[in-house]
LUMDREN-641320 format. One record per residue (C-alpha): x, y, z; residue in one letter. Coordinates in steps of 0.2 Angstrom, whole numbers, padded with zeros to 4 digits, always signed. Example, Ala and Ser with C-alpha at 12.3 -4.5 7.8 and 13.67 -1.06 7.14 Angstrom:
+0062-0022+0039A +0068-0005+0036S 
% end
This chain:
-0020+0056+0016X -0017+0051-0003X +0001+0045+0004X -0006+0033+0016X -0017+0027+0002X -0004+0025-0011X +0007+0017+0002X -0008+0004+0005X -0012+0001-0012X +0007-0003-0014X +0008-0014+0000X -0006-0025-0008X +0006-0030-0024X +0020-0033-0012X +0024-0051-0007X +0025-0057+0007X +0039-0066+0007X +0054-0071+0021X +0070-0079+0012X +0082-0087+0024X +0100-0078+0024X +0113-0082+0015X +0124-0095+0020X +0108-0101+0031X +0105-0123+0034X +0094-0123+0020X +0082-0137+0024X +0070-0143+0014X +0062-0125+0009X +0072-0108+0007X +0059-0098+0015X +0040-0095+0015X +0028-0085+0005X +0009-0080+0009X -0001-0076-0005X -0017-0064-0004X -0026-0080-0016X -0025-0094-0024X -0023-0087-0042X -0006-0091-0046X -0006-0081-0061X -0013-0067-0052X +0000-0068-0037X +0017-0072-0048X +0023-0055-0056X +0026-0048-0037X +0033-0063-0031X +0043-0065-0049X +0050-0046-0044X +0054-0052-0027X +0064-0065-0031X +0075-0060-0044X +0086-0057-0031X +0091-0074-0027X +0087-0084-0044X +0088-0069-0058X +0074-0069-0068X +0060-0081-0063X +0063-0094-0080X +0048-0108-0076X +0040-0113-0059X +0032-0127-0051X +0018-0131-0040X +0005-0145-0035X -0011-0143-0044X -0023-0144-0028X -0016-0129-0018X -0018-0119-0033X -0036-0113-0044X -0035-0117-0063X -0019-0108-0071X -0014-0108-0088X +0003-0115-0093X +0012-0100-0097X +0010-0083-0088X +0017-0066-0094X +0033-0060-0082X +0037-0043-0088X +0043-0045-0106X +0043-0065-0106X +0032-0080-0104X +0036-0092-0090X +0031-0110-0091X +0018-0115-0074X +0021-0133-0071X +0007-0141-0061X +0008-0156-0053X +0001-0168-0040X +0017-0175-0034X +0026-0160-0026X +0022-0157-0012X +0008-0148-0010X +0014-0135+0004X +0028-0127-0006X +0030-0120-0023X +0046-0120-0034X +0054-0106-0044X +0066-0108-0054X +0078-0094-0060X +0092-0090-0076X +0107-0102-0074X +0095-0117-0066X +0097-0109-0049X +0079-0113-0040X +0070-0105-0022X +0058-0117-0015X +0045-0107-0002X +0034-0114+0011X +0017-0108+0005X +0005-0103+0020X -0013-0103+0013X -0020-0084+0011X -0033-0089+0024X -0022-0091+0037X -0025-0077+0052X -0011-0064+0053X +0001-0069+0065X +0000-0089+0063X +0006-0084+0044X +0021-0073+0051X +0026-0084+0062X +0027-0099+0048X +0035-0087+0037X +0048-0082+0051X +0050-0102+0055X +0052-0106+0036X +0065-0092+0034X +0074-0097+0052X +0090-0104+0052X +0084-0120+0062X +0068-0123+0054X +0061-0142+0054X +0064-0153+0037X +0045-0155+0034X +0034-0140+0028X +0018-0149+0036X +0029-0148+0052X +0029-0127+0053X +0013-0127+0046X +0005-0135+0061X +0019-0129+0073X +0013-0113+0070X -0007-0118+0071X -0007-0116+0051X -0022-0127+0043X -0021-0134+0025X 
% end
């Protein structure tokens, strides 16, 4: 019994994330991410983790300021502060981080209201090998409202 819970409480701090494969059409996203809210401080360190495997250690990152709550400008990562970059321009289904030696992910982001399988399915078609040029296109492909 206190496995199953510990295994639930650590799926909760996961990500949940799909990153396309190497080599893979990139598009204009690298793969999608499904945050549990829309506290970005809150919902970085896990994601941070996660992607230190494609960009190194998460150096700065970038999002539109109206998918997001309020968020200060920097955010602890482990043993370092990150610049947040908020703005209105970018666009406003994807989020930007950028790693050690400039190299950058850019994630579809599925809002964390989105129904279980509508949200697996835009993270599978974000992370497919063919998915469409526009991140408004798998959001609505896959029934995904913004």
């Amino acid at each position: 019994m206190a496995t199953v819970i510990q295994r639930e409480a650590e799926q909760l701090h996961e990500p949940r994330l799909r990153v396309k494969k190497t080599g893979a059409e990139r598009g204009q996203v690298d793969g999608g991410w499904w945050p549990r809210s829309t506290d970005l401080e809150a919902e970085l360190p896990s994601l941070a983790a996660a992607l230190e495997l494609w960009v190194g250690p998460v150096t700065r990152v970038s999002y539109h300021l109206d998918t997001w709550g309020p968020a200060t400008r920097k955010v602890y990562l482990g043993d370092r502060i990150v610049p947040l970059e908020g703005f209105r321009f970018t666009n406003p289904h994807t989020i930007t981080a950028i790693g050690s030696n400039a190299r950058q992910v850019i994630l579809l982001v599925v809002p964390p209201e989105t129904p279980r399988e509508a949200a697996h399915a835009a993270l599978r078609a974000a992370a497919g090998e063919e998915s469409p040029t526009a991140t408004s296109e798998i959001l609505a492909g896959e029934g995904v409202r913004r």
